[in-house]
C-alpha positions as CSV (number, residue, x, y, z in Angstrom):
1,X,0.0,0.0,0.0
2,X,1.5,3.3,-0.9
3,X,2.8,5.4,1.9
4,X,0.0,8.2,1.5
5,X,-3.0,5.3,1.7
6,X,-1.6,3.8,4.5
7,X,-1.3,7.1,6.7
8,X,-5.4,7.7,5.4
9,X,-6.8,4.1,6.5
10,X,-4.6,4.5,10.0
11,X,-6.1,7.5,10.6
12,X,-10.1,6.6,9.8
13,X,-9.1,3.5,12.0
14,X,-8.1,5.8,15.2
15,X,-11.1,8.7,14.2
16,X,-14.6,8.8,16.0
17,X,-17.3,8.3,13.6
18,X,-18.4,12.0,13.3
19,X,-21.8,11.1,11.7
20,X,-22.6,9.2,14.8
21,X,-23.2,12.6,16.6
22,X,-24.1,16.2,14.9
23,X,-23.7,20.1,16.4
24,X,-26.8,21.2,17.5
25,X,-27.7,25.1,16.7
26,X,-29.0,27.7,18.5
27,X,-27.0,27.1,21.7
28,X,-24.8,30.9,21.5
29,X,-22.1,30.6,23.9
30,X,-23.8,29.0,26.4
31,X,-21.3,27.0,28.7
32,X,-23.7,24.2,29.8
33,X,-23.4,22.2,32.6
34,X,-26.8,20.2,33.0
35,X,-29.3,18.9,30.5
36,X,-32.3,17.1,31.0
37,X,-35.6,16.2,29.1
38,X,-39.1,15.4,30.1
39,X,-39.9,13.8,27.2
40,X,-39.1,12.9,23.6
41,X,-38.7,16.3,22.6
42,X,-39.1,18.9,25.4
43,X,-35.7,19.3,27.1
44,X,-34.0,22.0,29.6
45,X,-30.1,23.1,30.0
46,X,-28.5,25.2,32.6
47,X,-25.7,27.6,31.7
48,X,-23.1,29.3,33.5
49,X,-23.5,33.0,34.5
50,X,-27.2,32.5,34.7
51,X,-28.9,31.5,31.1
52,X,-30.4,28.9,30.3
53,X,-31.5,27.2,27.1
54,X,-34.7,25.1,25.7
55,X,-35.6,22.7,23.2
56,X,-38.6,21.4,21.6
57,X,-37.5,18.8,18.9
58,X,-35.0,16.3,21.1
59,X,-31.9,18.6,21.6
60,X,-31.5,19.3,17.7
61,X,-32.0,23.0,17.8
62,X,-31.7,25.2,20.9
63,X,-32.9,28.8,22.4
64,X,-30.8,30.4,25.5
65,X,-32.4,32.9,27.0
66,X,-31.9,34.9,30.5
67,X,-33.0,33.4,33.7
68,X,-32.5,36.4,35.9
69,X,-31.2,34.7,39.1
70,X,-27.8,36.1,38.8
71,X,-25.6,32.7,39.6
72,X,-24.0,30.4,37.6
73,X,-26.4,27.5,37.4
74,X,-25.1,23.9,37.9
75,X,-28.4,21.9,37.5
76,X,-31.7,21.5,34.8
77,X,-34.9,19.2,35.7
78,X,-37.5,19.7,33.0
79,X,-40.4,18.3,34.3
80,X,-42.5,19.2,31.3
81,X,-42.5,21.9,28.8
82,X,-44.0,24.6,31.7
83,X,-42.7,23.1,34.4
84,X,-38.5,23.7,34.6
85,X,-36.4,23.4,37.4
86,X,-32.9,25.6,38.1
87,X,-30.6,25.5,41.0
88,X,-27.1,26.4,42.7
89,X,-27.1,29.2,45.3
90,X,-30.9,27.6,45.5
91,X,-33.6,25.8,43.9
92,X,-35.7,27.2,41.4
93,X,-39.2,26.9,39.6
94,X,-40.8,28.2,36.6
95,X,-44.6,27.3,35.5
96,X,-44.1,29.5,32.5
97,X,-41.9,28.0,30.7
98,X,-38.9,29.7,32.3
99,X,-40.5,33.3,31.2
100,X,-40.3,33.8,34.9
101,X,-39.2,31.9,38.5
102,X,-39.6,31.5,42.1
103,X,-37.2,29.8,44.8
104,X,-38.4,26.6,45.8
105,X,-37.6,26.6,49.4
106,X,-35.5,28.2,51.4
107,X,-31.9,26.3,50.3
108,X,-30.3,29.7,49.0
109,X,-30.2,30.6,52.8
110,X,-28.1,27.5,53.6
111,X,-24.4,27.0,52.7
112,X,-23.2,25.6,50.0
113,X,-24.1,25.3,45.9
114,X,-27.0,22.6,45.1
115,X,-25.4,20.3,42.9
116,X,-28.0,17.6,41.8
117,X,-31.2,16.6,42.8
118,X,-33.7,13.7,42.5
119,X,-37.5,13.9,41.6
120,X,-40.6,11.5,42.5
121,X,-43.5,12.9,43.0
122,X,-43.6,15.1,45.9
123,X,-40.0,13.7,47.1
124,X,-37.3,15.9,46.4
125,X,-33.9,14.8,47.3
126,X,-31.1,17.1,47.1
127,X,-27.0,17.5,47.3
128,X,-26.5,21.0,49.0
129,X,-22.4,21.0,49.8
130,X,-21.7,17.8,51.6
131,X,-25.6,17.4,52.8
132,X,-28.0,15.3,51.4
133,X,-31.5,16.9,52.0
134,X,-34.8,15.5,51.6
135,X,-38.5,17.4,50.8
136,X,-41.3,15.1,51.3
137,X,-44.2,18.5,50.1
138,X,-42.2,19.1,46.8
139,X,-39.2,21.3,48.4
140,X,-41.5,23.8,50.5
141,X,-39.2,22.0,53.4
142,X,-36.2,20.4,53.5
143,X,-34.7,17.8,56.2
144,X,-31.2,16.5,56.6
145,X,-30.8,12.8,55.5
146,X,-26.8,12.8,55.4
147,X,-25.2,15.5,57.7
148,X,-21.5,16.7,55.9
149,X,-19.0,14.8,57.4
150,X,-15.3,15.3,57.2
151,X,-13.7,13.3,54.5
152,X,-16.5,13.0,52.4
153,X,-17.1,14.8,49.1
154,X,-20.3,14.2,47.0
155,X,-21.4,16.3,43.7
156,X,-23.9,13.3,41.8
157,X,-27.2,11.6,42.5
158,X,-28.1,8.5,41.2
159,X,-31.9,6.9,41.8
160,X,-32.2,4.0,40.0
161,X,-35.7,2.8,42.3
162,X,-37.9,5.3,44.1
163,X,-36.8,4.0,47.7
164,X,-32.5,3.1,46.3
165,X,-30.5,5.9,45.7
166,X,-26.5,6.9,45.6
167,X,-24.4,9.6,45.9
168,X,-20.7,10.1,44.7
169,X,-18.1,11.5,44.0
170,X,-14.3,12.2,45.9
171,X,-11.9,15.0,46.0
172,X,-8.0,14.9,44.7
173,X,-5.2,16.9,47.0
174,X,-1.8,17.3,47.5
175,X,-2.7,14.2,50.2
176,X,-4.4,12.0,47.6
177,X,-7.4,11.4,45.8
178,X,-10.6,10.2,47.9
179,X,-13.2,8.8,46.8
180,X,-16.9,8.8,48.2
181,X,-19.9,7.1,48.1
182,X,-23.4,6.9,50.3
183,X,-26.8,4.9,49.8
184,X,-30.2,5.2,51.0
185,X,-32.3,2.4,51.1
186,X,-35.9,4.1,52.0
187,X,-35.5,7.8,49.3
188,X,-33.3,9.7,50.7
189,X,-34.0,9.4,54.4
190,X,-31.1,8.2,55.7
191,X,-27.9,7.3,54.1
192,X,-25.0,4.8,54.9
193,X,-21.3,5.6,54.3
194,X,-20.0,3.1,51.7
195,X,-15.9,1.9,51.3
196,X,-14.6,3.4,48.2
197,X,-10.5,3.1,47.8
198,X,-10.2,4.0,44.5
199,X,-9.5,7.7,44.5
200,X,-12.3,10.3,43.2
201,X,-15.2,9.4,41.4
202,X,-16.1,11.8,38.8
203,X,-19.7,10.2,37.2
204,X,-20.9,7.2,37.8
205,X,-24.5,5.5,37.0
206,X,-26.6,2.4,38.1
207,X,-28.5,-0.3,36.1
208,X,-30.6,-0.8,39.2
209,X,-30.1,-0.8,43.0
210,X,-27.0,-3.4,42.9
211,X,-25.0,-2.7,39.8
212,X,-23.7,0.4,39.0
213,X,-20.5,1.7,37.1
214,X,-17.9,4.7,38.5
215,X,-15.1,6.1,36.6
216,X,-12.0,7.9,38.4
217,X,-9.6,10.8,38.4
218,X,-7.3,8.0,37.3
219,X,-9.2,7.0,34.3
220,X,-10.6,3.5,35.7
221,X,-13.8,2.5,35.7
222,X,-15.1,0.3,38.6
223,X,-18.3,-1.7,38.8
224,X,-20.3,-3.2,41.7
225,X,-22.5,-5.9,41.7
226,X,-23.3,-6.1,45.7
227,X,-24.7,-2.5,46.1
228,X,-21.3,-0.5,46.8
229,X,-20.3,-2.7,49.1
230,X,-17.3,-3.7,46.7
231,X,-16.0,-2.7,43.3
232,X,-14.1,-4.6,40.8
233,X,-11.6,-2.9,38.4
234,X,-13.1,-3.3,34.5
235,X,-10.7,-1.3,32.3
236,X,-8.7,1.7,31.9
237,X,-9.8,4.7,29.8
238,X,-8.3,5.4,26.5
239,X,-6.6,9.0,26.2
240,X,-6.2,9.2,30.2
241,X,-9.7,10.5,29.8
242,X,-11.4,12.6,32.7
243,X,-15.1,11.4,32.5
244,X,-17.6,14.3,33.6
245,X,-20.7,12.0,33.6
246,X,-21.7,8.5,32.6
247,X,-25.3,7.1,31.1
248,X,-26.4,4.0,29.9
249,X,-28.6,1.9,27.2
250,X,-28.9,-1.3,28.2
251,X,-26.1,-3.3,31.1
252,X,-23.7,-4.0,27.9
253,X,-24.1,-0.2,26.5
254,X,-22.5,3.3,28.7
255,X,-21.7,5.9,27.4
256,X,-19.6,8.9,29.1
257,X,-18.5,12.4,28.1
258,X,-15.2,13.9,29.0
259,X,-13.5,17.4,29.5
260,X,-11.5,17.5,26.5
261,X,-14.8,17.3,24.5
262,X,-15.0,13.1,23.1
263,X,-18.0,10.7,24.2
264,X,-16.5,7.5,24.7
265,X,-18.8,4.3,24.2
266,X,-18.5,0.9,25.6
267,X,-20.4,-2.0,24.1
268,X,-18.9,-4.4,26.6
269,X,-20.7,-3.6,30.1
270,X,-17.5,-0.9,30.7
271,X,-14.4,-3.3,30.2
272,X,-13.4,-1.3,27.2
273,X,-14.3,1.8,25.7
274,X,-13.4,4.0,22.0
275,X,-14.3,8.0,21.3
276,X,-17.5,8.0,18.8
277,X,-16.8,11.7,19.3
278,X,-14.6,14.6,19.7
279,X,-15.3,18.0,19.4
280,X,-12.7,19.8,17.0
281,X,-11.7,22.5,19.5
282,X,-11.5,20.1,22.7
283,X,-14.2,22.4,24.5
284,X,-15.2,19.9,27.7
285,X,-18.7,18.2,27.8
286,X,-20.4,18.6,31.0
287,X,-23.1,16.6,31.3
288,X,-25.3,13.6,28.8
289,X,-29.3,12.9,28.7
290,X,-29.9,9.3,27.5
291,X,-33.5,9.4,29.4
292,X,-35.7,9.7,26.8
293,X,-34.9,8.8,23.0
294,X,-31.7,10.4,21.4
295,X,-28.6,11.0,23.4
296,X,-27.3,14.7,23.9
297,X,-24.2,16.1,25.5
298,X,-23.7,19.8,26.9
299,X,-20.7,21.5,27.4
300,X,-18.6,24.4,27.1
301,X,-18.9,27.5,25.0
302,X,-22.3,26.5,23.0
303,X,-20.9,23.0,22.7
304,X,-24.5,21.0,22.5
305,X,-24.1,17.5,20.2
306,X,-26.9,15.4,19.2
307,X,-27.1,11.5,18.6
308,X,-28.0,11.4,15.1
309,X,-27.8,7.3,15.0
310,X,-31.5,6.9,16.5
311,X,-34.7,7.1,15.0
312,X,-38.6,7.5,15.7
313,X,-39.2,4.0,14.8
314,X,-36.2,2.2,17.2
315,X,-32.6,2.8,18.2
316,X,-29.7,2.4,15.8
């Protein structure tokens, strides 16, 4: 094979498959760092320095608009196309579409950013600092389920039943890297303190309330089959890659996106894993909605990119 053809078929056998995943339009500059969707189409992203941007056809086109609440927002629930939820310095509500919105609660008066939050019903769990909080009258009140405790560092929830939930994550120093991890057992009421000695977590996900996947600071991913109690090694990450969040199609298909801007894929349960894509200019995804039909990642700088593999009638 002459020199030139070989260099070509080397290099579309290293390339993500670009037509896997497309740009979406419309997103301006927004530096997103939560998406979410209430249904097939209808879908909510926060933005830092207080925007925020909709969608109404899946994630394939985008409007940001100007929230108001003067913070740089970390987390979107869309519970239906009127019905949006913000929240950092607190929790916020709009009926309108996010024309206009209201704390929910009183959690801007507490310390600490609200990183993630959980949904059923009138149950509201929520990650303010190192607290878990619970709201059982749809976050007019809040009560403390895990109390901060020194040590411990968590930034994700994870709910994969109404009563089993987790929450992760770690922090890295010039003492190590730690890695945390808590479950409830009856939503969010009370939590138990689970062994982690694998360094941070940085996005994790569970198939249901005993198996679950975490990748690390150090670019391995773990995977429990006895509900946290222990964690097996399954690979390494290709590219040393930092994984901001991690979502999944069936127990054989996750998906993750990273900081330098790739969504990695791994058809085999998380013991390997390839880029499908990267963004040309390496601007970090943030955060991925698999929830309702076509996967879409958020990240920096209007970075919003749409799975254009699936389909009305099926995935793929």
């Amino acid at each position: 094979m002459p020199f030139l053809h070989a260099m070509i078929a080397m290099a579309a056998a290293v390339l993500p498959a670009s037509d896997d995943w497309i740009a979406a339009r419309g997103t301006g500059t927004c530096s997103a760092t939560d998406v979410d969707f209430s249904d097939t189409r209808q879908g909510l992203a926060s933005c830092a320095f207080s925007d925020a941007m909709t969608t109404n056809d899946g994630g394939l086109t985008w409007s940001v608009f100007p929230t108001g609440l003067q913070q740089s927002l970390v987390f979107a629930h869309a519970q239906s196309a009127s019905e949006l939820y913000l929240a950092r310095l607190g929790v916020y509500r709009s009926h309108d579409g996010g024309a206009s919105w209201t704390e929910v609660g009183n959690l801007s008066s507490h310390f600490g950013s609200v990183f993630d939050m959980h949904f059923d019903g009138t149950r509201y769990v929520a990650l303010q600092g190192g607290n878990v909080l619970y709201s059982e009258d749809s976050g007019a009140n809040w009560q403390t389920g895990f109390a901060a405790q020194s040590g411990v560092y968590l930034d994700q929830l994870h709910f994969p039943s109404s009563d089993v939930g987790y929450a992760t994550g770690g922090i890295t120093s010039e003492q190590g890297s730690l890695g945390s991890v808590v479950r409830t057992q009856d939503a969010g009421v009370s939590w138990t303190l689970l062994p982690f000695a694998n360094g941070q977590i940085t996005a994790a996900d569970f198939l249901d309330p005993s198996h679950g996947i975490v990748a690390t600071l150090s670019s391995n991913v773990y995977a429990t089959a006895d509900s946290g109690a222990s964690w097996q090694l399954l690979g390494t990450l290709p590219n040393t890659a930092y994984l901001t969040d991690i979502g999944h199609r069936s127990d054989t298909h996750w998906y993750g996106t990273d900081v330098s801007g790739c969504i990695y894929e791994s058809r085999t349960g998380g013991t390997s894993w390839s880029a499908t894509y990267c963004d040309p200019s390496g601007r970090a995804l943030a955060a991925l909605s698999l929830q309702k039909a076509a996967g879409v990642a958020v990240g920096n700088d209007g970075l919003v990119v749409y799975e254009n593999r699936i389909f009305p009638d099926g995935f793929e």
